[in-house]
PATIKE-768972 format. One line per field, with one value per residue (C-alpha): x, y, z. Coordinates in Angstrom, 1 decimal. Layout:
BEGIN
xx	(X, ...)
yy	(Y, ...)
zz	(Z, ...)
***
This chain:
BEGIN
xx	(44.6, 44.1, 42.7, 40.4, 39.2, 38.7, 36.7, 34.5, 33.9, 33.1, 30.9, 28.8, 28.4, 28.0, 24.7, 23.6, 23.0, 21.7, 19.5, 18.3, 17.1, 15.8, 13.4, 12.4, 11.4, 9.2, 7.7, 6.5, 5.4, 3.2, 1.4, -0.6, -4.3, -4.4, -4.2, -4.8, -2.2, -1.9, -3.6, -2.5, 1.2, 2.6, 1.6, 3.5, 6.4, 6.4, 5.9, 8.7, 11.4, 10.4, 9.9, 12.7, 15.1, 14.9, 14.1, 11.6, 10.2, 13.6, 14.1, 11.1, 14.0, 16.9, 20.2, 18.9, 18.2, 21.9, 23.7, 21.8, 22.0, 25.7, 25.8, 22.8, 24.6, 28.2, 26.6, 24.5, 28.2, 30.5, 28.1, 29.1, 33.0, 32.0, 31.8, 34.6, 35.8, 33.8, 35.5, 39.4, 38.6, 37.3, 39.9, 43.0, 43.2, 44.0, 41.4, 39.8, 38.4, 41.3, 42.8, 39.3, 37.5, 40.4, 39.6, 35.7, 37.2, 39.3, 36.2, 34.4, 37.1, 37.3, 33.6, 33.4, 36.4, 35.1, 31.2, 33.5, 34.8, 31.5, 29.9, 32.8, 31.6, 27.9, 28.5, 30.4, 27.5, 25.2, 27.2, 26.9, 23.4, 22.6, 24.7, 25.8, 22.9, 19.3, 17.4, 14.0, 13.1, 16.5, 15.7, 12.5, 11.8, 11.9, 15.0, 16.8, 19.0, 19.2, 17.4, 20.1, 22.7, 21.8, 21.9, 25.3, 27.0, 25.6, 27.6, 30.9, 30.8, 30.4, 33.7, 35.4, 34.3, 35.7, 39.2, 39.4, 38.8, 41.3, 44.1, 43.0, 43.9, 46.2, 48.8, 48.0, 48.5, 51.7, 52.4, 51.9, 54.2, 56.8, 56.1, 55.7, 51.6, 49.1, 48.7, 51.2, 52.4, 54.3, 53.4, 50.2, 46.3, 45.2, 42.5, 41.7, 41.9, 44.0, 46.8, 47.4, 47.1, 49.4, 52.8, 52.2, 50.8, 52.1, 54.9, 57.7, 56.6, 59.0, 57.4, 56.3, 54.7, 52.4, 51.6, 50.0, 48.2, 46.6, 45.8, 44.5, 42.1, 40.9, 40.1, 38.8, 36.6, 35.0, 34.4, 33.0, 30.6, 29.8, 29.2, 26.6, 24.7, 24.2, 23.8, 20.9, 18.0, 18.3, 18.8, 16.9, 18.9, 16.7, 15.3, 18.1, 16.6, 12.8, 12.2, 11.6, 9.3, 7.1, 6.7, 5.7, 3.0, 1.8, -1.8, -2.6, -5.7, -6.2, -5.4, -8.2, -10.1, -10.3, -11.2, -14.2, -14.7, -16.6, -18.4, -19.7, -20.4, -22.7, -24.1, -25.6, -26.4, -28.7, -30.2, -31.0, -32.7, -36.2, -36.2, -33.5, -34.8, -32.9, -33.5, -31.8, -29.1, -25.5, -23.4, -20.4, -17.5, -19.7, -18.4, -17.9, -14.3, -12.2, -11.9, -12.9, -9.8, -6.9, -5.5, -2.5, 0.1, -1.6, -4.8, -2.8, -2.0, 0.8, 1.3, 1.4, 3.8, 6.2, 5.9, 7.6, 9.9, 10.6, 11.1, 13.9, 13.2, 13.6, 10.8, 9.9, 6.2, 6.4, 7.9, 4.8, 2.6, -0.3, -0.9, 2.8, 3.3, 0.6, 1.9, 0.0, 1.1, 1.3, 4.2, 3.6, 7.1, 7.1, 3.5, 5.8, 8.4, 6.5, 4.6, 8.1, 9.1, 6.0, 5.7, 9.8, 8.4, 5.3, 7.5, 10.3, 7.8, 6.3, 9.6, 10.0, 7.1, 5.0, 2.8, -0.4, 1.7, 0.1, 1.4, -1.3, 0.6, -0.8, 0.4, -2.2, -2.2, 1.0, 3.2, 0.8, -1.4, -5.3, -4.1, -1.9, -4.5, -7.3, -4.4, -4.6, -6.4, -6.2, -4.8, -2.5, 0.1, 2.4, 1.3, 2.5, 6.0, 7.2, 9.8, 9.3, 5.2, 4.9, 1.3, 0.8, -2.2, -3.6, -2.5, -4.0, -7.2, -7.3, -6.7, -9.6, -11.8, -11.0, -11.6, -15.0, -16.7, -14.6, -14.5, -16.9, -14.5, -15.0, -13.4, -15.8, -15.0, -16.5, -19.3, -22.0, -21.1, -21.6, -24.8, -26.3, -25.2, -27.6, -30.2, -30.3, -28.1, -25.6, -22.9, -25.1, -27.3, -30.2, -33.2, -33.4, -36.4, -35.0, -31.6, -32.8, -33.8, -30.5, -31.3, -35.0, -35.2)
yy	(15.7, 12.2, 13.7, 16.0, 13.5, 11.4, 13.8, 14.5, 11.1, 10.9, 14.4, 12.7, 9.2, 10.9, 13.5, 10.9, 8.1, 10.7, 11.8, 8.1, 7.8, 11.1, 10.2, 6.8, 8.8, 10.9, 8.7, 6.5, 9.9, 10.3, 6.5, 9.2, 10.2, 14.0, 16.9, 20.3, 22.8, 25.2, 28.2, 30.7, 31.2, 33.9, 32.1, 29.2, 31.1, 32.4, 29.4, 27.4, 30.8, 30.3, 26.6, 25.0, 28.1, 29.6, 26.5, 28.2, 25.0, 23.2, 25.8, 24.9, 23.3, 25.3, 23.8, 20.7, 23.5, 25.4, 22.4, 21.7, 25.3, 24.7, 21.7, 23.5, 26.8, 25.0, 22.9, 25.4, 27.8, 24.5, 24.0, 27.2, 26.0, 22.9, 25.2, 26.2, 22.4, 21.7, 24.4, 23.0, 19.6, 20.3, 22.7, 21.4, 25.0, 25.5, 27.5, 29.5, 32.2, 32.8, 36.0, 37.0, 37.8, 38.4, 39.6, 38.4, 35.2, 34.5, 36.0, 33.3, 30.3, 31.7, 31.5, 28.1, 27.4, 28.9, 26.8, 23.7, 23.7, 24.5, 21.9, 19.6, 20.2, 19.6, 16.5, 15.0, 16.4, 14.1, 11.5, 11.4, 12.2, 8.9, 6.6, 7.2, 9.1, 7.6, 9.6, 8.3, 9.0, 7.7, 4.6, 3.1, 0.0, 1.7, 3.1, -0.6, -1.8, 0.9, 3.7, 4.1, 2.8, 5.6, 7.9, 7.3, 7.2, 10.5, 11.7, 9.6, 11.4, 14.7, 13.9, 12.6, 15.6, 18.4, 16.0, 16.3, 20.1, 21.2, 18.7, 20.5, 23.9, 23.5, 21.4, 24.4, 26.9, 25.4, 24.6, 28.8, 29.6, 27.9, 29.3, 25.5, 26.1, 25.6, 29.3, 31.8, 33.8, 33.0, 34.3, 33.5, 32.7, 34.1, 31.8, 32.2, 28.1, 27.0, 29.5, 28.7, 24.8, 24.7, 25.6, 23.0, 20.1, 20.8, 22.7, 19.8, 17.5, 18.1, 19.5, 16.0, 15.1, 18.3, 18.2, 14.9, 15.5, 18.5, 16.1, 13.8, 16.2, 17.7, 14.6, 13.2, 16.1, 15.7, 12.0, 12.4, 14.8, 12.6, 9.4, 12.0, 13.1, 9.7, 8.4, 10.8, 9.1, 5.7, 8.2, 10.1, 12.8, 12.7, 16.0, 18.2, 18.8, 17.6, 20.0, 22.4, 21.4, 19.6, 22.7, 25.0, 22.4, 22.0, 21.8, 25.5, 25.0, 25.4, 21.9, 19.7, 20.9, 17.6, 17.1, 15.6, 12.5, 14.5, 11.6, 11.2, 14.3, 14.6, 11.6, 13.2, 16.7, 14.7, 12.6, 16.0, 17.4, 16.7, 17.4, 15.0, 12.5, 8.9, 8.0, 11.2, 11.0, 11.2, 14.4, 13.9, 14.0, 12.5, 8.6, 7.1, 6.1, 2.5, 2.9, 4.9, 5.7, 4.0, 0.2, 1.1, 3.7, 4.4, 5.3, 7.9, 11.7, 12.5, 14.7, 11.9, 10.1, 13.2, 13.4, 9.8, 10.6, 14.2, 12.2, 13.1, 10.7, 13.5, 11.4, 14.8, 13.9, 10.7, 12.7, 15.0, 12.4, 11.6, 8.1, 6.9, 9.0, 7.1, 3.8, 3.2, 1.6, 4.3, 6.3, 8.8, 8.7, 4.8, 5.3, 7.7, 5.4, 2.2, 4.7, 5.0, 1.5, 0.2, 2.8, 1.5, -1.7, -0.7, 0.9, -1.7, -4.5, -2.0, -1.5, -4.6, -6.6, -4.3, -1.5, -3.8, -5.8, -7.1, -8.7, -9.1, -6.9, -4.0, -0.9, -1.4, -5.1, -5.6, -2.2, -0.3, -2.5, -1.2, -0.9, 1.9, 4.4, 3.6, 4.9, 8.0, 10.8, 13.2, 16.0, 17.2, 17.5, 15.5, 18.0, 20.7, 19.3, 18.2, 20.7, 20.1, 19.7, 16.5, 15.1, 11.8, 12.5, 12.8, 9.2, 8.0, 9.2, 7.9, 4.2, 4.5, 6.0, 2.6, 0.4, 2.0, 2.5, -0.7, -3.5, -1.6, -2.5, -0.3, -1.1, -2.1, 0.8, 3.1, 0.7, 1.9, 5.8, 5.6, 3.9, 6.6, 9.4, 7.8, 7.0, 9.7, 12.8, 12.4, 9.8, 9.5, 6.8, 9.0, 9.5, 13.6, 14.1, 13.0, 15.4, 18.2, 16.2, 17.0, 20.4, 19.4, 20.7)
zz	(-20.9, -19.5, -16.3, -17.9, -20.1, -16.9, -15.3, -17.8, -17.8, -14.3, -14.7, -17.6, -15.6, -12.1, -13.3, -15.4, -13.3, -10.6, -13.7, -14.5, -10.7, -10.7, -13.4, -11.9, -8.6, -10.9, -12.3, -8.7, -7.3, -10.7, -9.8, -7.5, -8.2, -9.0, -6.6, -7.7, -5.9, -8.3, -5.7, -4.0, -5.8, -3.5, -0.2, -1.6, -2.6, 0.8, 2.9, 0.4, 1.7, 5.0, 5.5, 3.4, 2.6, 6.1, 8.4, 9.8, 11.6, 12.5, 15.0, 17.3, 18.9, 19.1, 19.6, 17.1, 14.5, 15.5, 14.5, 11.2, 9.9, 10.3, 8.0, 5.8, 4.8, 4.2, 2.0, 0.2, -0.1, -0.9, -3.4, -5.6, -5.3, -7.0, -10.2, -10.1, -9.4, -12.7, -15.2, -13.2, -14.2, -18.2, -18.6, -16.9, -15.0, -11.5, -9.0, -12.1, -10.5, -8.1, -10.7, -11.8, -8.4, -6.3, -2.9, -3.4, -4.0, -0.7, 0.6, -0.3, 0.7, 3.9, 4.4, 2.8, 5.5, 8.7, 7.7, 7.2, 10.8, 12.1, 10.2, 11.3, 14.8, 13.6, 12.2, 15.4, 17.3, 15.5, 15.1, 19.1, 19.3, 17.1, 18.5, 21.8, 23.4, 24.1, 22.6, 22.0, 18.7, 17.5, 18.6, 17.8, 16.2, 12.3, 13.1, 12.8, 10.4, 7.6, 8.7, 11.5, 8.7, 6.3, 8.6, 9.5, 6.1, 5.3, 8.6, 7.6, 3.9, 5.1, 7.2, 4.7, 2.5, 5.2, 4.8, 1.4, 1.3, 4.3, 2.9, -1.3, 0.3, 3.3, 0.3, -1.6, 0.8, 1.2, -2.7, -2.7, -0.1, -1.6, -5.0, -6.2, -6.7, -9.8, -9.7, -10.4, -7.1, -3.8, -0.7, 1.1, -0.2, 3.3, 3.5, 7.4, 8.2, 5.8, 6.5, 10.2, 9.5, 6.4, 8.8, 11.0, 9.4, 5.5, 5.5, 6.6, 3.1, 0.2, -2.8, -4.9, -1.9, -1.8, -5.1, -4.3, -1.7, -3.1, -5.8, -3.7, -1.8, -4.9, -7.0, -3.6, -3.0, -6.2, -6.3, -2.7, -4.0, -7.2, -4.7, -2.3, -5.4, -6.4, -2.6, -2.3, -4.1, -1.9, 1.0, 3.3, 2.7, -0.5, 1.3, 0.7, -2.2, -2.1, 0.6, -1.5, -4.0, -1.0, 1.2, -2.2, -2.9, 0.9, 2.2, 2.8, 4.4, 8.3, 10.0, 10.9, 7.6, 6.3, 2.5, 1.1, -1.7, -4.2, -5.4, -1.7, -1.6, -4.4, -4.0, -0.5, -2.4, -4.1, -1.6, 0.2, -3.1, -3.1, -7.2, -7.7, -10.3, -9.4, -13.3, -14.6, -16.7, -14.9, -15.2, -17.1, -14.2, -11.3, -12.1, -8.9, -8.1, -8.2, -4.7, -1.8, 0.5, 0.5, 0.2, -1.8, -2.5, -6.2, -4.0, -2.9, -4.6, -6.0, -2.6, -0.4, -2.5, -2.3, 1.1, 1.1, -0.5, 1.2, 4.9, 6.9, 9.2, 12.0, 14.1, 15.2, 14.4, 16.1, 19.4, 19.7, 18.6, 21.8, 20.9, 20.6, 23.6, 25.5, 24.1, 21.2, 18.3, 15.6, 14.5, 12.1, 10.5, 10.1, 8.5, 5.8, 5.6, 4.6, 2.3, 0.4, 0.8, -0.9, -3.4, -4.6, -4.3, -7.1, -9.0, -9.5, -10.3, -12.9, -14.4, -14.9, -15.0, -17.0, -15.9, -15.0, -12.8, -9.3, -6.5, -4.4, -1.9, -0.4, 1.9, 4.1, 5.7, 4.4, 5.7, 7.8, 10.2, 10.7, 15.0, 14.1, 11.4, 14.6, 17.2, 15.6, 17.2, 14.1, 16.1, 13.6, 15.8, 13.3, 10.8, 13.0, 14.1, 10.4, 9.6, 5.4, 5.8, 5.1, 6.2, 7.7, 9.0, 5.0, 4.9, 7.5, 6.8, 3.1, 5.0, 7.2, 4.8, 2.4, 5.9, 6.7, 3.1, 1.3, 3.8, 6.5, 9.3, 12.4, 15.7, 18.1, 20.4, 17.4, 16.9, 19.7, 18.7, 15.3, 16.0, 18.5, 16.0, 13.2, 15.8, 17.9, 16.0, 19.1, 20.4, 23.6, 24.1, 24.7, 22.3, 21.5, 23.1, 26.5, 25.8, 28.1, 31.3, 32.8, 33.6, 35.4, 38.7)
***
């Protein structure tokens, strides 16, 4: 009874803590201005199965995508043990469904077993790949201190998880060979992994020292589980379960279709209509915004701030990115990242300074410098690469936009361009009358 009552202790604290940050999340990702993507239902469905349920994307490079899907489905079929974990550790019983499903159920273990060794291999993979190859993207300058920290730990729990489950059912294994298990029975489980590891690595402890280590993998199987869950809101593993949400609400118009400020947009509808009367009374909905663009993460939608939080910090954007490739200041994943870190940053001082707060801080100046949105090229090649649709570019745009209508800052390279387009309808220094001369004689 003590260990049940423990547990459910542990249950109640473990989803509600993970609840509590749930809800704060929420509510930064609400600080954004409103997006309508409500459309096209069954397109989103489709792209959510494809994108986030199938990896549709991650597989635009192969071996990368192998190792993930290894780690992916393991977790997605661990997962349904942990019910079973659940209903043990309220009701004191002992692998619950083990006389209730019978040969679906050592179906399953051995599934769950045969993913665990091939996500075993996965993680080591990636553990290598961060740390001990050169891979570019790995190491860029946002990838210091925690970035590469975080993604790390994620590597050591999963680890430490596989332990906990191989030493749960090779001491039971064992246990039920011996006739000394939870359940009632002697003989073998015939779990594939477990079976052929229990003889040579369990078999030589006595029985008191089984039972503990069975204890010991089970209890530390479920705590490791309860520290992941609680470990993915400060994490970028955060995706594991944003991904899904962020690829049903992504932009499903073709890429380079840029949007339009509607108040802009009017505003030049009427300047166009000879019958506009200047002295007419506004429209109800035509008010013209606080802003126009971007200085801050509350300029953004609600869209951009779940792309922040959806990051995976792949740098598979950055890699196919022309302008970092050429040199250039801008990465499109640290643009996402400082996105996140100032929109924690807003939402902590609103929590506890009140939700009118300032701190004369801003994401662009402060995070995001104007030399990296005027590296951009707008290619969309970011767009293209993310493998949860996450869009940079969107970001980027908004900043500019709040640099050229707000502060009218225009880099000096843009300068003579934009003046020949309002001089002479064309970036060429050439009045239109003289446009043709190229083709005389």
């Amino acid at each position: 009874m003590l260990g049940q009552l423990i547990f459910a202790i542990l249950l109640l604290l473990g989803f509600g803590f993970f609840g509590y940050n749930i809800s704060k999340i929420r509510k930064n990702i609400l600080l954004g201005k409103p997006l309508n993507r409500s459309d096209q239902k069954l397109k989103r469905i489709k792209t959510t199965l494809l994108i986030a349920l199938g990896q549709k994307k991650m597989f635009q490079r192969f071996l990368p995508a192998l190792f993930h899907l290894f780690i992916y489905v393991a977790f997605l079929f661990t997962s349904t043990e942990l019910i079973e974990i659940i209903i043990d550790g309220l009701t004191g019983s002992h692998r619950f469904f083990w006389n209730k499903l019978g040969g679906v159920y050592i179906l399953l273990i051995n599934t769950i077993e045969i993913l665990s060794v091939l996500a075993f291999i996965a993680t080591l993979v990636f553990l290598t790949r961060r740390n001990l190859l050169t891979i570019p993207r790995f190491q860029m300058s946002e990838m210091n201190g925690w970035p590469k920290l975080d993604g790390n730990i994620i590597l050591y729990l999963e680890i430490l998880l596989l332990i906990c489950v191989f030493t749960m059912n090779g001491a039971d294994e064992s246990l039920y060979l011996k006739g000394q298990s939870h359940v009632d029975g002697s003989g073998s489980f015939g779990f594939v992994i477990s079976s052929l590891t229990a003889p040579y690595f369990f078999n030589q402890f006595n029985i008191d020292t089984l039972i503990l280590l069975e204890r010991i993998g089970w209890w530390g199987h479920i705590l490791v589980v309860f520290a992941f869950l609680n470990y993915l809101p400060f994490s970028k593993h955060f995706h594991i379960l944003m991904a899904f949400p962020n690829t049903y609400y992504s932009n499903l118009n073709k890429n380079g279709a840029f949007n339009n400020l509607s108040s802009v947009k009017e505003e030049v509808y009427k300047m166009l209509d000879p019958n506009f009367d200047p002295y007419a009374t506004p429209v109800e909905g035509d008010a013209v915004p606080d802003r126009f663009g971007a200085k801050d993460v509350e300029d953004l939608s609600w869209k951009n701030l779940m792309d922040a939080y959806t990051c995976t910090e792949c740098g598979r954007c950055t890699s196919a990115c022309p302008a970092n490739l050429t040199g250039k200041k801008l990465s499109p994943r640290k643009i996402i990242m400082d996105t996140r870190d100032r929109l924690e940053e807003v939402g902590k001082n609103k929590r506890v300074y009140g939700q009118d707060f300032k701190d004369d801080k801003s994401l662009l100046g402060d995070y995001i410098t104007e030399e990296e949105i005027w590296a951009c090229t707008s290619c969309n090649a970011c767009v293209q690469e993310c493998p949860v649709n996450i869009d940079p570019l969107s970001v980027i745009i908004d900043l500019r936009r709040y640099l050229v209508m707000e502060e009218s800052k225009v880099p000096s390279d843009l300068t003579g361009m934009l003046t020949n387009i309002e001089n002479n309808g064309a970036p060429w220094q050439f009045s239109q009358a003289d446009r043709i001369k190229w083709a005389e004689e």
